[in-house]
N, C-alpha and C positions, 0 to 999 in steps of 0.2 A: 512291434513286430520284430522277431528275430529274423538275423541274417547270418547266414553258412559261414562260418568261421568267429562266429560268438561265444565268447567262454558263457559259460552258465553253472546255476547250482540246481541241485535237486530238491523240490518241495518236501518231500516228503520223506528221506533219507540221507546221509551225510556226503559231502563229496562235491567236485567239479566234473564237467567235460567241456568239448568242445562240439557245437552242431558241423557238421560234415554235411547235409545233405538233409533235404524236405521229401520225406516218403510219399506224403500228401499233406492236406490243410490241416490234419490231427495227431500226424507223426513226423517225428525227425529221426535221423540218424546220426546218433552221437558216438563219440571218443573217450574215455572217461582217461584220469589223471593216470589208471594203469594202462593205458593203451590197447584196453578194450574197447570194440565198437558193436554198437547195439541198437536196435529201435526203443525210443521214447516218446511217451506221448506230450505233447507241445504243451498242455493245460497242466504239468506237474513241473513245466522247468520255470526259471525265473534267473534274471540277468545276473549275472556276477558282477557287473563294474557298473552298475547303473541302482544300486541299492541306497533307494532314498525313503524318506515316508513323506507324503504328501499332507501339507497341511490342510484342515479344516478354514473354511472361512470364518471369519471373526463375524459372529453378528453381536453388535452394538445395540444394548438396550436403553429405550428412551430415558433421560432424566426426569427423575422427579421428584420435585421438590417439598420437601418437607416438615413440616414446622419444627423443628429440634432435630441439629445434626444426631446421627447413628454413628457412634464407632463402629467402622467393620473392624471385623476376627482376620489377627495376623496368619495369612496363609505359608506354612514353612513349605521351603522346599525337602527335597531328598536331604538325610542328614550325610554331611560329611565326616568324615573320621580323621583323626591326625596319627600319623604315622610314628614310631617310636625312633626315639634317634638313632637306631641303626636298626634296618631292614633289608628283607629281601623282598619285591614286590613282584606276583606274578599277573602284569594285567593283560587281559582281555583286548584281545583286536576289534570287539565288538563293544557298541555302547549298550545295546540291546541284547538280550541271552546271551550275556556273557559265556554259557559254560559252553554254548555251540561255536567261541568263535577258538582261534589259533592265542599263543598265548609270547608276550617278552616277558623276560627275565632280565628287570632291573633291582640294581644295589642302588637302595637311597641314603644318604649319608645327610643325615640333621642338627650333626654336630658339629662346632666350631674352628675341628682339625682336620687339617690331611690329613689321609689314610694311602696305607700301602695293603691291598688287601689281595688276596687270591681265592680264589673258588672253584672247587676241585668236585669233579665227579666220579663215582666208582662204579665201572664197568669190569664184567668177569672177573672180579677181585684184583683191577688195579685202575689207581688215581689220573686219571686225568681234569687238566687244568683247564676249565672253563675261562674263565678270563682272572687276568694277572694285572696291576699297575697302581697308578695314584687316582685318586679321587678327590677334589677340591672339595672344599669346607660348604657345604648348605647345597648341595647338587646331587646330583643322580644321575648312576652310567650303563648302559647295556652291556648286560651278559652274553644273553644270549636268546636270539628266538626263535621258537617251540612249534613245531604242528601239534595240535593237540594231542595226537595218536602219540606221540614222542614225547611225554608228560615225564614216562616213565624211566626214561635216561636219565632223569634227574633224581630220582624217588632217593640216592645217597649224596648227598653232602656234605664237603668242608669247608667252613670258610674261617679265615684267619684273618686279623684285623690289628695292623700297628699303626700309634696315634705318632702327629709330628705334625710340628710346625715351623714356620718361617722367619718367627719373631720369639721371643720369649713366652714359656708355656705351661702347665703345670703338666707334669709326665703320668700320664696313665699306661694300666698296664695292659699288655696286649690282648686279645680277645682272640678264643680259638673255639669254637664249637661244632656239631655234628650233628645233623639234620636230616630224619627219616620221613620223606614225603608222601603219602598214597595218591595212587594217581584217581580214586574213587573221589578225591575234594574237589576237582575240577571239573565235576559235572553235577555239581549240585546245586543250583540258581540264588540260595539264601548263604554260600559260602562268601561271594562277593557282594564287595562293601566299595563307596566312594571313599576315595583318601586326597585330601588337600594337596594340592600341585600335581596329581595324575588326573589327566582326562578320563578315563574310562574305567571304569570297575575292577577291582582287583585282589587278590587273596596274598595280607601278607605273614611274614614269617619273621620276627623278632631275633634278632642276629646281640648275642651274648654268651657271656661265661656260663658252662651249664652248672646248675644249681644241683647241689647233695641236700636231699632232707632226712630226715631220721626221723623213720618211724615211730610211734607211742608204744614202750610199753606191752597194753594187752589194749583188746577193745573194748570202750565201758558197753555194759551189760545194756538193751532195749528195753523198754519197758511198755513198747505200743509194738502194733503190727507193722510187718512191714508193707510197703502199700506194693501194688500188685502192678506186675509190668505191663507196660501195655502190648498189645499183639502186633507183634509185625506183619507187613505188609505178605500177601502169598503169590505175588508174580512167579510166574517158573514158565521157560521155554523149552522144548527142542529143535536143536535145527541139525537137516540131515545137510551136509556137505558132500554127499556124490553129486557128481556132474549132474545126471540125469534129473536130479531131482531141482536143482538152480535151474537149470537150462529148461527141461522138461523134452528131453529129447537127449539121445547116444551122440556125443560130437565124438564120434572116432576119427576125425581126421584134421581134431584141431591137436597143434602142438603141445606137447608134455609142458612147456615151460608155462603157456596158456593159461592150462586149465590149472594148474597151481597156484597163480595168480589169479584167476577167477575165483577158486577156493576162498582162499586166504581173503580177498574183498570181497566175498559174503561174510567170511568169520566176523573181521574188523565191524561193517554194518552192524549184524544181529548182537555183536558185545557192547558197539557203543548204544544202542536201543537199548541194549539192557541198564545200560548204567544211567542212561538220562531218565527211564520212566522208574528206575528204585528196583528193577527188579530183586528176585534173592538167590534165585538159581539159573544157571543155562547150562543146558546140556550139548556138546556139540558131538555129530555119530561123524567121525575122520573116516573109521573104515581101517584096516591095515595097513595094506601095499606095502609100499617102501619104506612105510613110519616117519618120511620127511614131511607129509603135510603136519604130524603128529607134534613131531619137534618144533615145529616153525609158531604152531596152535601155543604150545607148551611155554617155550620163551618169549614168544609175547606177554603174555599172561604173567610169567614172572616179572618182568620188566613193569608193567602196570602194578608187582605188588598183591596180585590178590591170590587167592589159595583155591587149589583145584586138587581131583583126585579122579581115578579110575570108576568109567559108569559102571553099573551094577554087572557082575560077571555073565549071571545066568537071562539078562538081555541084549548086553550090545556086546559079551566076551572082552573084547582088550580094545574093542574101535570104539570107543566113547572115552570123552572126557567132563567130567562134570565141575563148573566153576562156582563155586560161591562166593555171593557177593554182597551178602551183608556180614563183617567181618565184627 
């Protein structure tokens, strides 16, 4: 049973709030993490700090005996993966669907040296330093950690990497590379893998010198068909963003600042739905006005990396934007 001042999560959609108030036995009145407050129905929430799964009882099957032992078949577990000797790992607050949970950003260091390493991120076309320092030999440090919605503040990176040690060493040379993240990998459930010394599932990123190859030449000639691609999936949404249509009713006398942020956490919702079930399109109609919810739409969207454009003129004129999202 929930009690009035319970964080909780949404079944069925992404997000926290807080219960405020029992409407009746089938509704509560909640808070949400933007300081919106709303009725919900009590059979779609489920506890935020109380997530466990409940074991099965064991039933034990009688023995019996045999005349000539049976080898039984080695049951493997989950495989684990080993990590490369310099990484960046993004893992998962979740052991479970990984790509719905919040995410750290650790540096693992699997080599025998210190390191003096920095890791820089590129916002509006300038670097800031993620975290900066030493790093002991066979260990791993946090960077930095992530709401998932904020994947896409990382989508550029630097990271630089001098060896050194405390005793006599062989001198390697230093390691500098640049790293273009989409934040479309983060919600894709077969992207995360177990890796040796991390608890929980995680997608990593191989931290080295980048590689020049040169190309061949010309290309040798086929001499079969080419085999034929397969079809992509045809998900496509739209979702209208006026008020009237979330709410289902004129709030004319809720606050400008409000209904912006009510906006915007529809947007957020109906993009990450989009991106968990593969969609390929989402349309979202802003509408005009001010063109600040437009912006707000706009650079998110950049931030995550993916590519959008103007809806069709002669339906939504200039209040539509349209996302695509298989890139």
């Amino acid at each position: 049973m929930f009690e009035i001042g319970e964080k909780v999560r949404f079944l069925d959609e992404v997000g926290q709030a807080i219960i405020i108030e029992f409407i009746d036995s089938k509704t509560a009145r909640v808070e949400d993490e933007w300081g919106l407050k709303y009725s919900y129905p009590i059979s779609k929430l489920v506890p935020a700090n109380r997530d466990h799964v409940v074991e099965k009882p064991k039933v034990i099957a009688p023995q019996v005996v045999q005349p000539k032992p049976v080898a039984k078949p080695i049951v493997k577990g989950p495989k684990v993966e080993q990590l490369p000797e310099l990484a960046l790992a993004f893992v998962s607050t979740k052991n479970e669907k990984p790509e719905t949970g919040d995410l750290d950003l650790v540096f693992v260091n699997n080599s025998n040296y210190h390191l003096l390493i920095n890791v820089a991120a590129k916002e509006n076309e300038e670097w800031f330093s993620l975290f900066h320092g030493e790093i002991l030999p066979n260990s791993d440090e946090l960077v930095q950690s992530l709401r998932r919605q904020d994947v896409g503040s990382v989508g550029n990176l630097n990271v630089d990497v001098v060896f050194f040690g405390t005793t006599g060493y062989e001198n390697r040379k230093p390691v500098s590379c640049a790293l273009k993240i989409k934040a479309t990998r983060f919600v894709k459930t077969g992207n995360y893998l177990l890796y040796e010394g991390i608890e929980n599932p995680a997608i990593s990123v191989v931290i080295e010198n980048e590689k020049v190859t040169v190309a061949p030449a010309s290309r040798p000639s086929r001499t079969f068909k080419e085999f034929q691609k397969p079809m992509l999936p045809t998900l496509e949404e739209e979702v209208d963003l006026h008020l009237e249509t979330i709410l289902g009713m004129d709030p004319s006398d809720m606050p400008d600042h409000e209904k912006f942020l009510t906006q915007m956490h529809h947007f957020e919702q109906r993009l990450n739905h989009a991106l968990t079930h593969k969609y390929i399109q989402i349309t979202f109609i802003h509408g005009v006005g001010t063109g600040r919810l437009k912006e707000a739409i706009r650079k998110e969207l950049t931030e995550y990396n993916l590519s959008f454009e103007d809806g069709a003129f002669h339906k939504y004129g200039v209040g539509a934007t349209v996302v695509n999202l298989i890139g």
